[in-house]
Each structure stands twice: as structure tokens, then as C-alpha cells.
C-alpha positions as CSV (number, residue, x, y, z in Angstrom):
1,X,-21.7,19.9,13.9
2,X,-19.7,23.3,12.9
3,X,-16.2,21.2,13.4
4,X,-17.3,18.4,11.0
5,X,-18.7,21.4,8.7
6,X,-15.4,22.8,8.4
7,X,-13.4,20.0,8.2
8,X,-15.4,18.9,5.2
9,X,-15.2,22.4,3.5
10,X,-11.3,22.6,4.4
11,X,-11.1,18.7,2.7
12,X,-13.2,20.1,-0.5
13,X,-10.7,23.2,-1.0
14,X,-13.4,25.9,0.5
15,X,-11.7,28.6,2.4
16,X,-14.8,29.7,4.9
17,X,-16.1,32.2,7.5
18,X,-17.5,31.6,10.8
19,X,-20.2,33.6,12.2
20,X,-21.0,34.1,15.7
21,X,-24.5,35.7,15.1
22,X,-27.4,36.5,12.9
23,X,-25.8,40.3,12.3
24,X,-22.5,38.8,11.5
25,X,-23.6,36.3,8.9
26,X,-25.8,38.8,7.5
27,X,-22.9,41.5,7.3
28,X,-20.7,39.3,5.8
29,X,-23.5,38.0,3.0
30,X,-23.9,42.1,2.0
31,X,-20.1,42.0,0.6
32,X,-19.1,38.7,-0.1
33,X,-20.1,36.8,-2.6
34,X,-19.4,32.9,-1.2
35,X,-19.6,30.0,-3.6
36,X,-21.3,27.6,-0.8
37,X,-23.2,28.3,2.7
38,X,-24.3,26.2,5.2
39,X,-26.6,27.1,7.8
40,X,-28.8,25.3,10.6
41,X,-32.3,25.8,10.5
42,X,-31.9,26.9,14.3
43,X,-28.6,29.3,14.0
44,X,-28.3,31.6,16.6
45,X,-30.9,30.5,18.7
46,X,-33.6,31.0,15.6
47,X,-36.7,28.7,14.7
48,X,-36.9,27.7,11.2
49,X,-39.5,30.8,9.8
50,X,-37.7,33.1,11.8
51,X,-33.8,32.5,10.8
52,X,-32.8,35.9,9.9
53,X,-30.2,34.2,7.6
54,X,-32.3,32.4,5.6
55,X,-34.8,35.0,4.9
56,X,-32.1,37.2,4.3
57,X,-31.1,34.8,1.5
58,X,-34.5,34.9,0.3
59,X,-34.8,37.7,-0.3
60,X,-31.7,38.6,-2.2
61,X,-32.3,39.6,-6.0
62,X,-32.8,36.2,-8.4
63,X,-28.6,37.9,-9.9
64,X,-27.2,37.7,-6.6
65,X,-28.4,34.4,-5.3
66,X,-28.2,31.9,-8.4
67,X,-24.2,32.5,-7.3
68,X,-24.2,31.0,-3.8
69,X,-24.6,27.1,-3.0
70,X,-27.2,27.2,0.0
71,X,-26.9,23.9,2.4
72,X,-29.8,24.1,5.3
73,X,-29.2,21.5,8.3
74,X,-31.6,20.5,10.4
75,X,-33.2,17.3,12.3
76,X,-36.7,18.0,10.5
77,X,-35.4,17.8,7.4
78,X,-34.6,14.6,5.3
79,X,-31.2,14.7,3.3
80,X,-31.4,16.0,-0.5
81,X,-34.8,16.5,-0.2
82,X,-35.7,17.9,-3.3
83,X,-39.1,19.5,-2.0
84,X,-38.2,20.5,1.4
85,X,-35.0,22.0,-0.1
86,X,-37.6,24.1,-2.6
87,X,-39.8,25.1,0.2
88,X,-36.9,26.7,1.7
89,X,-35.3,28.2,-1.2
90,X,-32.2,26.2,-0.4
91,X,-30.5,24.3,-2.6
92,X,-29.8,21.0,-0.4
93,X,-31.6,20.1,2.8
94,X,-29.1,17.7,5.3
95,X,-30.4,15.9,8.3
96,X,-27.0,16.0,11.3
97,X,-27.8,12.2,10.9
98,X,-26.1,12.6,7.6
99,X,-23.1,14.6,7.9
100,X,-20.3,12.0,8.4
101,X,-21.5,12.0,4.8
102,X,-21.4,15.6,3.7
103,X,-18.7,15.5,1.5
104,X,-19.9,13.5,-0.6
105,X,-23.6,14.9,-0.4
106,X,-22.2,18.4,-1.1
107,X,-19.9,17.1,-3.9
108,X,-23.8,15.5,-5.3
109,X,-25.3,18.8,-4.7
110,X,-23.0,21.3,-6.2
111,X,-22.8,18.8,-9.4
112,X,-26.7,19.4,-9.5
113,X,-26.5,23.0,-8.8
114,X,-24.1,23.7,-11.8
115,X,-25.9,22.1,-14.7
């Protein structure tokens, strides 16, 4: 999953950051400001409502979040689900089924996110 993440984000120009844990995701989030983020509904070990990351995200100030592209992946979600992706406060919701496709899909998403 991660390698066909990056090589998608390398292929659409994004330079990106890998994080190893909750804290290090987190830590980076507090002083960069990144133009897209994907993140697994079970990073680090987490279930969904308790993903550290997410809720992080969340929770960030309405100025600070309307910046940041958020991608959630995960098998109980359905790809560019509208509704799951606004009962997560996520932008775009991707099922791993999907992500031969996630350039494209990210390409669809982004467009929707900047109107």
C-alpha cells in the first residue's frame, strides 16, 4: 500500500514524508503545512475512532485545515464516497481495492477540492 502511495505522489509532482508512528505524523502536521495527506484508517496499529491522526486533523482550526487535501484509505470504506468522506472530515475516502487507480482518483479529488 505505502509503495504504490508514493509512487503515485512522486508521478503527480508531490514531494512527501513518511511517518513511522502516530507522534511522528502528528509532529510533523504541528509545522508543516502539506498540500495533500493520506492516511489509513488503521495507521499505526489504530481503529478507525481512535486514529490519533485523524482526530488530530479534526480538530485543527477550520484556517488551518481548508489548506490540506485529506485522503483516508481503508477496506470499509467505498472509493469517493461523498458521505463516508464527510463523516470523517476527510476529503476523499479510497478502498486499497482502488489504488492501482489513485492517481487518477486523487487528480478527481483535488479538482473537487479546489473549486
Amino acid at each position: 500500500t505505502a509503495e504504490v502511495v508514493k509512487a503515485t505522489l512522486r508521478e503527480l509532482g508531490f514531494k512527501f514524508h513518511l511517518a513511522e508512528t502516530s507522534e511522528m505524523a502528528i509532529e510533523r502536521l504541528r509545522y508543516t503545512n502539506y498540500d495533500c495527506i493520506v492516511v489509513h484508517e488503521n495507521f499505526a496499529g489504530s481503529l478507525l475512532r481512535s486514529n490519533s491522526v485523524l482526530n488530530y486533523l479534526a480538530a485543527l482550526p477550520m484556517a488551518q485545515r481548508r489548506y490540506s487535501f485529506v485522503c483516508l484509505v481503508g477496506p470499509s470504506f467505498k472509493t469517493l464516497d461523498a458521505m463516508q468522506a464527510f463523516a470523517q472530515s476527510v476529503h476523499l475516502t479510497l478502498n486499497p481495492a482502488d489504488l492501482p487507480n489513485l492517481g487518477p482518483i486523487l487528480k478527481k479529488g483535488e479538482a473537487e477540492f479546489e473549486q
